[in-house]
The first five atom37 places (N, CA, C, CB, O) and aatype in JSON, in Angstrom:
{
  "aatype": [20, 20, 20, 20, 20, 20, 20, 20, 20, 20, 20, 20, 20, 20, 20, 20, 20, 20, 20, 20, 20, 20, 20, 20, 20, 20, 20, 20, 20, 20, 20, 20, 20, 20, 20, 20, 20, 20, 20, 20, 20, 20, 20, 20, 20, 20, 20, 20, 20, 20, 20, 20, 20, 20, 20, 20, 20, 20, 20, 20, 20, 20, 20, 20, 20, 20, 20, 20, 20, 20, 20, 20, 20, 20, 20, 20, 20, 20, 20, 20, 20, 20, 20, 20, 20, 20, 20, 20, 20, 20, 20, 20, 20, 20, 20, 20],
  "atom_mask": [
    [1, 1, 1, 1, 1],
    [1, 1, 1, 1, 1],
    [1, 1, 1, 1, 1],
    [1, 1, 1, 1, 1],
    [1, 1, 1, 1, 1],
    [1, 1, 1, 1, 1],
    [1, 1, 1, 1, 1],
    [1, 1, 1, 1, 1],
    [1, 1, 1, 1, 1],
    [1, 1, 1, 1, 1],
    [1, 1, 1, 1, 1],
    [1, 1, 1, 1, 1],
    [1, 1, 1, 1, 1],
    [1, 1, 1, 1, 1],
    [1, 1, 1, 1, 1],
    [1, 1, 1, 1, 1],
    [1, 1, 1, 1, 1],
    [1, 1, 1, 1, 1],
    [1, 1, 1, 1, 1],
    [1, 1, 1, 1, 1],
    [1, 1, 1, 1, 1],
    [1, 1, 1, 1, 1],
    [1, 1, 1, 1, 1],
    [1, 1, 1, 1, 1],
    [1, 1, 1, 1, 1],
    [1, 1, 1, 1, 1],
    [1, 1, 1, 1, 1],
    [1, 1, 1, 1, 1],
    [1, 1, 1, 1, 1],
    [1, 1, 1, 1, 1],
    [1, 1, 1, 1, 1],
    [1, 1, 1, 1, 1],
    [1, 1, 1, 1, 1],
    [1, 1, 1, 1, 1],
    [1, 1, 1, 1, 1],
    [1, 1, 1, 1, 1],
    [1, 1, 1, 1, 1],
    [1, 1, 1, 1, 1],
    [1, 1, 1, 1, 1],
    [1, 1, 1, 1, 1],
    [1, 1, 1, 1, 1],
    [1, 1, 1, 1, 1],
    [1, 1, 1, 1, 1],
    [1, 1, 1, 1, 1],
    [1, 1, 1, 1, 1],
    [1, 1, 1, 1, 1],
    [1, 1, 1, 1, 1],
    [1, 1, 1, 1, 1],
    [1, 1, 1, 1, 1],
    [1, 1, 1, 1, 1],
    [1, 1, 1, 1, 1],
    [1, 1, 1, 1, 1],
    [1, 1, 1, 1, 1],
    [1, 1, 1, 1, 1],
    [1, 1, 1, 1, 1],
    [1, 1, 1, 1, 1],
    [1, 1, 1, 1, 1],
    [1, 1, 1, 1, 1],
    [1, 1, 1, 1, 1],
    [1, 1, 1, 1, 1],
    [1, 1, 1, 1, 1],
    [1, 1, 1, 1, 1],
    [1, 1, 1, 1, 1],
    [1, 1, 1, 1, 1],
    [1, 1, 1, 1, 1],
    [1, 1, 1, 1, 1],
    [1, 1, 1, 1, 1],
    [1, 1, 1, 1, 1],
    [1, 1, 1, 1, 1],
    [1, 1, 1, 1, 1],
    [1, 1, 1, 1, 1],
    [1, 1, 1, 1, 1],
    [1, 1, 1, 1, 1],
    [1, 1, 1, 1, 1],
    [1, 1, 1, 1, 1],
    [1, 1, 1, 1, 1],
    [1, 1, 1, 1, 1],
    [1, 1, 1, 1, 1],
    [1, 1, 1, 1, 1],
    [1, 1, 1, 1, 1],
    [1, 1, 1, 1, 1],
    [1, 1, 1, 1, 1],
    [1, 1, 1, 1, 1],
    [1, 1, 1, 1, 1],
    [1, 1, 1, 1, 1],
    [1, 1, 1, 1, 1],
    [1, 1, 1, 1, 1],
    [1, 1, 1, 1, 1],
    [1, 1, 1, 1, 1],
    [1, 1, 1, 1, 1],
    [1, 1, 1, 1, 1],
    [1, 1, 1, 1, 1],
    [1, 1, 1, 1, 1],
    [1, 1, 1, 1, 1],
    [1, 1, 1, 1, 1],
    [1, 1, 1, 1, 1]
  ],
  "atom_positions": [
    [[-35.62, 64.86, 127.69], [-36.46, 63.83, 127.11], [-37.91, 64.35, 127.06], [-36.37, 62.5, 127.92], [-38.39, 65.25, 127.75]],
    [[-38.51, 63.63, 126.13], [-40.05, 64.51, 125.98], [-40.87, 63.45, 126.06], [-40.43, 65.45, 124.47], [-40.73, 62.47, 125.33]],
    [[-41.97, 63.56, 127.12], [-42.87, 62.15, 127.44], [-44.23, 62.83, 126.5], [-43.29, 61.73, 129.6], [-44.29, 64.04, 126.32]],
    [[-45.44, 61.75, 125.87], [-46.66, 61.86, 125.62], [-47.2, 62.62, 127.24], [-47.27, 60.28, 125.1], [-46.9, 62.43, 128.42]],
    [[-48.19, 63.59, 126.48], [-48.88, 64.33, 127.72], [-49.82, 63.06, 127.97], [-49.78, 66.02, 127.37], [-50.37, 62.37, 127.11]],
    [[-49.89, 62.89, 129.68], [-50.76, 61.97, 130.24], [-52.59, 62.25, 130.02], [-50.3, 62.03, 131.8], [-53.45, 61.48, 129.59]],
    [[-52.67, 63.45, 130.44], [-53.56, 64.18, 130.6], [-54.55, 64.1, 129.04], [-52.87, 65.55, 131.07], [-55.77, 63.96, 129.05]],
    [[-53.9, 64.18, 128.06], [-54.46, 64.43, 126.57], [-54.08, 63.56, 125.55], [-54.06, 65.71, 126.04], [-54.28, 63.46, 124.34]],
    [[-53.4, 62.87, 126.52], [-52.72, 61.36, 125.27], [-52.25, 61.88, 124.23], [-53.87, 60.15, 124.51], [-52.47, 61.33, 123.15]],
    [[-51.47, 63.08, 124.31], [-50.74, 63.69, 122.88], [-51.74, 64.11, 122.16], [-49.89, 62.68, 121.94], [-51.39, 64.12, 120.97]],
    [[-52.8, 64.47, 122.31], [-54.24, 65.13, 121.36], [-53.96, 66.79, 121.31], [-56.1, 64.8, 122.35], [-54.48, 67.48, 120.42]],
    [[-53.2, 67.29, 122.22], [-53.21, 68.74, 122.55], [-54.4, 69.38, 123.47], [-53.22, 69.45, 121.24], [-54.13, 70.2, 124.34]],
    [[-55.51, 69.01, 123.26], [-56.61, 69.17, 123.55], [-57.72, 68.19, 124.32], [-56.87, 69.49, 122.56], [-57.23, 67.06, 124.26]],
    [[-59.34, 68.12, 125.22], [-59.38, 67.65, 125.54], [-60.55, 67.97, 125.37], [-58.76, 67.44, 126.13], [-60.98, 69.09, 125.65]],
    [[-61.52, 66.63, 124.7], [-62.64, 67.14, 124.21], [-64.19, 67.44, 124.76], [-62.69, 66.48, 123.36], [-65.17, 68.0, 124.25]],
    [[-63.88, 66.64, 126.34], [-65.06, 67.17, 127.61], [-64.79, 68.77, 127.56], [-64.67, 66.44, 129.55], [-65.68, 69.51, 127.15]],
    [[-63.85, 69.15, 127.88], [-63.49, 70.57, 127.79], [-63.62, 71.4, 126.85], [-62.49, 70.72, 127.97], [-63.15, 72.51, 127.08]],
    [[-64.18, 71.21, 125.72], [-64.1, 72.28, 124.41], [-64.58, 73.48, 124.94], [-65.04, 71.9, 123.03], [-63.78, 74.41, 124.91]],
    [[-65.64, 73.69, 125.4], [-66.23, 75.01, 126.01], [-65.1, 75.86, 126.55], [-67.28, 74.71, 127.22], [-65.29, 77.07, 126.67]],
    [[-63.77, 75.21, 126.94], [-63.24, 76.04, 127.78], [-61.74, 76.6, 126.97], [-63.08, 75.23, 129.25], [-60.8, 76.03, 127.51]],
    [[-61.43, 77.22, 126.24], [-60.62, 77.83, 125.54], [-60.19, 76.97, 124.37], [-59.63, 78.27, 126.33], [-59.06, 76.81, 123.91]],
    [[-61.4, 76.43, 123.99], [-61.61, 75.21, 122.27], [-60.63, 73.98, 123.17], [-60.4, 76.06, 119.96], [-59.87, 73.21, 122.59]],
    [[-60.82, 74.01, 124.56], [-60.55, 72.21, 125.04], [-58.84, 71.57, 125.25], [-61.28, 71.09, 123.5], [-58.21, 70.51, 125.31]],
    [[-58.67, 73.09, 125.31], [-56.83, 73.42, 125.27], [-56.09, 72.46, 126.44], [-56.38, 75.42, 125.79], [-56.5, 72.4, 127.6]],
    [[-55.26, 71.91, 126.07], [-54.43, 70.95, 127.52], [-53.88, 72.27, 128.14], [-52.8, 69.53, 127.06], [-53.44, 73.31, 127.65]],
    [[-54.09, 71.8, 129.46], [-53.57, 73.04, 130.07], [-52.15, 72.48, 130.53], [-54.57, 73.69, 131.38], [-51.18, 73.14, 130.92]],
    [[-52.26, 71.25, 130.38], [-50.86, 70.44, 131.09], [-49.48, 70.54, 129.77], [-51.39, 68.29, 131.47], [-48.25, 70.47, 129.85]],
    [[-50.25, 70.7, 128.86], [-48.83, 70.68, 128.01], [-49.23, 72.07, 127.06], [-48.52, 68.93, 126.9], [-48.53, 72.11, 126.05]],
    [[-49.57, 72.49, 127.1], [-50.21, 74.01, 126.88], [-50.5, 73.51, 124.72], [-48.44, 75.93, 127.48], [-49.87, 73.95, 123.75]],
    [[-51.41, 72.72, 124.75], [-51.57, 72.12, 123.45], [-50.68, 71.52, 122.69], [-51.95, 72.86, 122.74], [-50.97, 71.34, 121.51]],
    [[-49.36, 71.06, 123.19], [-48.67, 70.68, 122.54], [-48.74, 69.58, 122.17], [-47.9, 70.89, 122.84], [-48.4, 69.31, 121.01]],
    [[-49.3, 68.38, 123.25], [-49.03, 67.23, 123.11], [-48.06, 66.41, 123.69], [-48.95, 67.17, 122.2], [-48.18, 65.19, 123.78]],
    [[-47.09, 67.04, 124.07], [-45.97, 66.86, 125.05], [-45.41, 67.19, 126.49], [-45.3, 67.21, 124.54], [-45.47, 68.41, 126.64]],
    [[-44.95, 66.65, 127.49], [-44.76, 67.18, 128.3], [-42.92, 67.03, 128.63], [-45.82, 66.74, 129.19], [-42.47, 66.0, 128.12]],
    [[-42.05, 67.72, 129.23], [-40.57, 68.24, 129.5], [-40.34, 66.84, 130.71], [-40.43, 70.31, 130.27], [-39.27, 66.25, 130.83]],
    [[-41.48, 66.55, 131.45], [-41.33, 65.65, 132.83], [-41.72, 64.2, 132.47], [-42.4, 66.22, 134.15], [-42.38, 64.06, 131.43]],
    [[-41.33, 62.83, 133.38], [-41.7, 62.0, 132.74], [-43.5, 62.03, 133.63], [-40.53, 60.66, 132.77], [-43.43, 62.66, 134.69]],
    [[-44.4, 61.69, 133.46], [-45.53, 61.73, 133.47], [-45.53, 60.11, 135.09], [-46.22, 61.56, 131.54], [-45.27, 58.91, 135.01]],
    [[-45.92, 60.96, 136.25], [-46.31, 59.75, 137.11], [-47.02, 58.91, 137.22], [-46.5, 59.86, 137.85], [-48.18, 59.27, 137.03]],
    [[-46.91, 57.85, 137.45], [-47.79, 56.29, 137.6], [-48.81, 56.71, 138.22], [-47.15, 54.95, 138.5], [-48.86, 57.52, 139.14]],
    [[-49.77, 56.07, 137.63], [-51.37, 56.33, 138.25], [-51.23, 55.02, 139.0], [-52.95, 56.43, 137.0], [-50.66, 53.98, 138.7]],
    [[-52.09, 55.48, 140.33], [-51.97, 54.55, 141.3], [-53.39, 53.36, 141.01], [-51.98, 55.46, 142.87], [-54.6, 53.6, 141.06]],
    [[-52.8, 52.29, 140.75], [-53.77, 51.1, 140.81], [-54.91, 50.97, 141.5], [-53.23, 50.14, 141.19], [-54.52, 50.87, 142.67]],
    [[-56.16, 50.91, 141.51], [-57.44, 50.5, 142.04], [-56.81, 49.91, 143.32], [-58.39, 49.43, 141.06], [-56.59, 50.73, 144.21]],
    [[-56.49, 48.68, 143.53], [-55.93, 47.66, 144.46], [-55.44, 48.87, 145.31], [-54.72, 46.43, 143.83], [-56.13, 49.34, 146.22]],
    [[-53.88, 49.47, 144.86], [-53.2, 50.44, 145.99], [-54.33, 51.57, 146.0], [-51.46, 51.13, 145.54], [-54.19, 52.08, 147.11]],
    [[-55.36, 52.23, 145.35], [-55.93, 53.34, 145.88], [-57.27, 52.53, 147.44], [-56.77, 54.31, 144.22], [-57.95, 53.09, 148.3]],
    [[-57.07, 51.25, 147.1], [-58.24, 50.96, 147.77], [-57.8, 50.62, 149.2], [-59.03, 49.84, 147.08], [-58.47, 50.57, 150.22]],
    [[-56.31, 50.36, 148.97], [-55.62, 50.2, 150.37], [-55.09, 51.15, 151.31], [-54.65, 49.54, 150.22], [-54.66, 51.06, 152.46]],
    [[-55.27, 52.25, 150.33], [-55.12, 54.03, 150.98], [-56.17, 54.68, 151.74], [-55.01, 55.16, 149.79], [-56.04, 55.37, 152.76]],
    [[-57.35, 54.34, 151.03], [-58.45, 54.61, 151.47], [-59.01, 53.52, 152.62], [-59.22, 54.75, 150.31], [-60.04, 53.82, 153.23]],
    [[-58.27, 52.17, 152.93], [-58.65, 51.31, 153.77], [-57.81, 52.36, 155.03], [-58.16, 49.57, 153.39], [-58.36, 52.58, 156.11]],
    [[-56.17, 53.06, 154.61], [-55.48, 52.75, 156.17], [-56.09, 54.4, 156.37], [-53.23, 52.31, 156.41], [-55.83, 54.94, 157.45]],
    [[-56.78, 55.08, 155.47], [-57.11, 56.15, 155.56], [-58.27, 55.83, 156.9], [-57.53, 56.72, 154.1], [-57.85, 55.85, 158.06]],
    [[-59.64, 55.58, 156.62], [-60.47, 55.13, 157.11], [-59.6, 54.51, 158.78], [-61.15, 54.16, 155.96], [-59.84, 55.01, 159.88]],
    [[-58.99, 53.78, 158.63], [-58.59, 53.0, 159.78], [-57.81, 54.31, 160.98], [-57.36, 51.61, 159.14], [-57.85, 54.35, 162.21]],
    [[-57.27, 55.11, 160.14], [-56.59, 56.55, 161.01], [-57.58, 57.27, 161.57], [-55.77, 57.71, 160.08], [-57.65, 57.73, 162.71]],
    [[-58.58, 57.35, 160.4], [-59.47, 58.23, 161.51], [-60.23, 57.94, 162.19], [-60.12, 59.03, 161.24], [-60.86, 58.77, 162.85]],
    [[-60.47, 56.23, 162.3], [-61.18, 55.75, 163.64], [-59.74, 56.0, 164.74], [-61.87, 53.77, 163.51], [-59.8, 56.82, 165.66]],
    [[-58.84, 55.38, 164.53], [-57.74, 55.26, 165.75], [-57.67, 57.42, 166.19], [-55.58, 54.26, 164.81], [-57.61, 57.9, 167.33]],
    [[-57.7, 58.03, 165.14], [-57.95, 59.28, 165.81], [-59.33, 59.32, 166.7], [-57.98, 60.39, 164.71], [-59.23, 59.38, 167.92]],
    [[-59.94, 59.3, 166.4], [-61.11, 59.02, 167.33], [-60.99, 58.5, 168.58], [-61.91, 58.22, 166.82], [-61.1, 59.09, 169.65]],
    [[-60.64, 56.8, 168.25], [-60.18, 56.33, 169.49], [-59.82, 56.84, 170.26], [-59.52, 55.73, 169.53], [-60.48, 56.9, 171.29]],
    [[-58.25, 57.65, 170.14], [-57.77, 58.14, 171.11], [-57.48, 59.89, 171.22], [-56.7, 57.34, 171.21], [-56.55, 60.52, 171.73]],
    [[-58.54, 60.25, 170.61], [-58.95, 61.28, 171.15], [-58.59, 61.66, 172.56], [-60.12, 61.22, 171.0], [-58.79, 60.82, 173.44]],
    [[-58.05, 62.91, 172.89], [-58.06, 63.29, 174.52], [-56.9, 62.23, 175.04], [-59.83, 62.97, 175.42], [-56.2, 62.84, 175.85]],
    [[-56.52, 61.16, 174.91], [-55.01, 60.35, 175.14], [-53.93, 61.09, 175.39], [-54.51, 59.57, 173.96], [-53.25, 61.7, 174.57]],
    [[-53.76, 61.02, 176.87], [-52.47, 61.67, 177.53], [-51.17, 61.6, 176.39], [-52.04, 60.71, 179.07], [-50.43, 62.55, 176.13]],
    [[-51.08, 60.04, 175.69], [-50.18, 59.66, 175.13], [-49.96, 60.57, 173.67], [-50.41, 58.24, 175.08], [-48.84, 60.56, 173.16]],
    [[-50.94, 61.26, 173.08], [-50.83, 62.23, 171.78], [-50.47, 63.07, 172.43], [-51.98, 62.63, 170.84], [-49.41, 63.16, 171.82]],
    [[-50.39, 63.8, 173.14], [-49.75, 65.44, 174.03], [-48.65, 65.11, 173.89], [-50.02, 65.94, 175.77], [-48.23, 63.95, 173.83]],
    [[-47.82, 66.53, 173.82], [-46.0, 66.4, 173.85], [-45.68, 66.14, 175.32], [-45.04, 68.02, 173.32], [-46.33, 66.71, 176.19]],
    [[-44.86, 65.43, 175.57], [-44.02, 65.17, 176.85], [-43.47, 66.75, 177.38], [-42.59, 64.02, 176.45], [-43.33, 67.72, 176.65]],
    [[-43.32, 66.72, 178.17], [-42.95, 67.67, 179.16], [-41.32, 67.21, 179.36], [-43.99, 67.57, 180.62], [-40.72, 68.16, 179.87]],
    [[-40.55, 66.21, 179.14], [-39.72, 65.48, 178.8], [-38.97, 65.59, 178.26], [-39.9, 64.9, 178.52], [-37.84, 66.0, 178.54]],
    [[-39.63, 65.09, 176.88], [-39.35, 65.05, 175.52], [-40.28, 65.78, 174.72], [-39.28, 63.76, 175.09], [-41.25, 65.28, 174.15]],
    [[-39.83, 67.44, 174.69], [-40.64, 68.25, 173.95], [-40.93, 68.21, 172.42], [-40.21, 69.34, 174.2], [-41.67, 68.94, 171.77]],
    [[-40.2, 67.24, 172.05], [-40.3, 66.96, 170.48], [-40.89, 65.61, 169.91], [-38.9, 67.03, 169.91], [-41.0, 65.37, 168.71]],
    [[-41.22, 64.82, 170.86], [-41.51, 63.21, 171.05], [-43.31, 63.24, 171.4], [-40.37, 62.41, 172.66], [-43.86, 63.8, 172.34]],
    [[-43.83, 62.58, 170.49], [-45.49, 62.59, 170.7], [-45.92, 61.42, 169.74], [-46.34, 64.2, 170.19], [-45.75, 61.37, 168.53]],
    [[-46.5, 60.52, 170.53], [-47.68, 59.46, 169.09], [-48.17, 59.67, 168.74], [-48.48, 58.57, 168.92], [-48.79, 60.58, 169.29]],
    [[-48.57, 59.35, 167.63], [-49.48, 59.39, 166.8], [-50.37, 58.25, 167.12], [-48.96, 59.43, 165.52], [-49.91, 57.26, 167.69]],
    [[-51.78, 58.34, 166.75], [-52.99, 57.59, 167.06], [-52.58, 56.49, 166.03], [-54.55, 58.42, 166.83], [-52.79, 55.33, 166.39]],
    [[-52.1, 56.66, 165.0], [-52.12, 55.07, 164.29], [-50.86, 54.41, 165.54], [-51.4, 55.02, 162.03], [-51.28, 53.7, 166.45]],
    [[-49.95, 54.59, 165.5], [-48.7, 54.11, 166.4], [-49.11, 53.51, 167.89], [-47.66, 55.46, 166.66], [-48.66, 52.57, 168.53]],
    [[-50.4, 54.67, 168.24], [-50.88, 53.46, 169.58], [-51.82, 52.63, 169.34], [-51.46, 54.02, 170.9], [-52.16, 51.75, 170.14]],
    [[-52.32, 52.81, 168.25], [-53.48, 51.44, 168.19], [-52.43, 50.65, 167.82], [-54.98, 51.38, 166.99], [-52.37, 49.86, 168.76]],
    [[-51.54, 50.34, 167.02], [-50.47, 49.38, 166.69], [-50.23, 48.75, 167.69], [-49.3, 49.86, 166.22], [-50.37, 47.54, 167.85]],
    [[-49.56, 50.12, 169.01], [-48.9, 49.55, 170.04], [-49.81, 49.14, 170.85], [-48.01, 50.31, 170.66], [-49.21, 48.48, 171.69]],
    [[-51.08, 49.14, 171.12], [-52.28, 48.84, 172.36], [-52.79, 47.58, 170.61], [-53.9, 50.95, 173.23], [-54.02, 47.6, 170.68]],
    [[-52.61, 47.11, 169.95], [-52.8, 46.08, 169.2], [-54.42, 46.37, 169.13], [-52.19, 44.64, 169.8], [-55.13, 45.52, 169.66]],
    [[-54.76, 47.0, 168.8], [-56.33, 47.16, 167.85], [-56.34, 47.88, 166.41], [-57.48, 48.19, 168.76], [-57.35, 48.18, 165.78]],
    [[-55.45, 48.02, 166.14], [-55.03, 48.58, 164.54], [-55.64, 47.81, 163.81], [-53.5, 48.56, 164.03], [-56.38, 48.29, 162.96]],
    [[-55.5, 46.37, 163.93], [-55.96, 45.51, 162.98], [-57.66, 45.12, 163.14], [-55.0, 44.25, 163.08], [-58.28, 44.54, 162.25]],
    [[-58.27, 45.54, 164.42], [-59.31, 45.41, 164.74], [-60.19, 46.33, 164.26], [-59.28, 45.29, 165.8], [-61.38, 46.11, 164.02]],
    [[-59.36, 47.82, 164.04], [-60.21, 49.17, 163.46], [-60.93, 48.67, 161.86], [-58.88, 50.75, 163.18], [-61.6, 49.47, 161.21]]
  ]
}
């Protein structure tokens, strides 16, 4: 099946780019077409909720920075939390 190139909206070309080999799609190599179906661009709303649990990970990394509980067990050599999983579990996830 042959999808419209995402990238060039089927133009072949891309006209911020002219300077760069007369503005050639590099994604469908000027054709206009691409062989794959072309992936969903992620919505404002879901990019803003990526960037919320993004933000929220790297405070809980912070948080627990140095936390006996992120080290591998001596135990269970394959078993370790993750900093989002203990703020969940110590319930400040939603507080970050």
């Amino acid at each position: 099946m042959v999808y419209t190139c995402p990238r060039c909206n089927g133009q072949g070309t891309i006209k911020e780019y002219s300077h760069i080999r007369g503005g050639l799609c590099f994604q469908c190599s000027g054709k206009g077409k691409v062989d794959r179906k072309p992936r969903e661009r992620t919505s404002k709303k879901d990019a803003a909720l990526m960037a919320e649990n993004s933000r929220r990970y790297a405070e809980a990394m912070a948080l627990y920075q140095g936390d006996v509980r992120l080290t591998i067990s001596p135990n269970h050599p394959y078993f370790y939390m993750h900093a989002q999983e203990l703020a969940k579990l110590d319930k400040v996830w939603e507080t970050l």
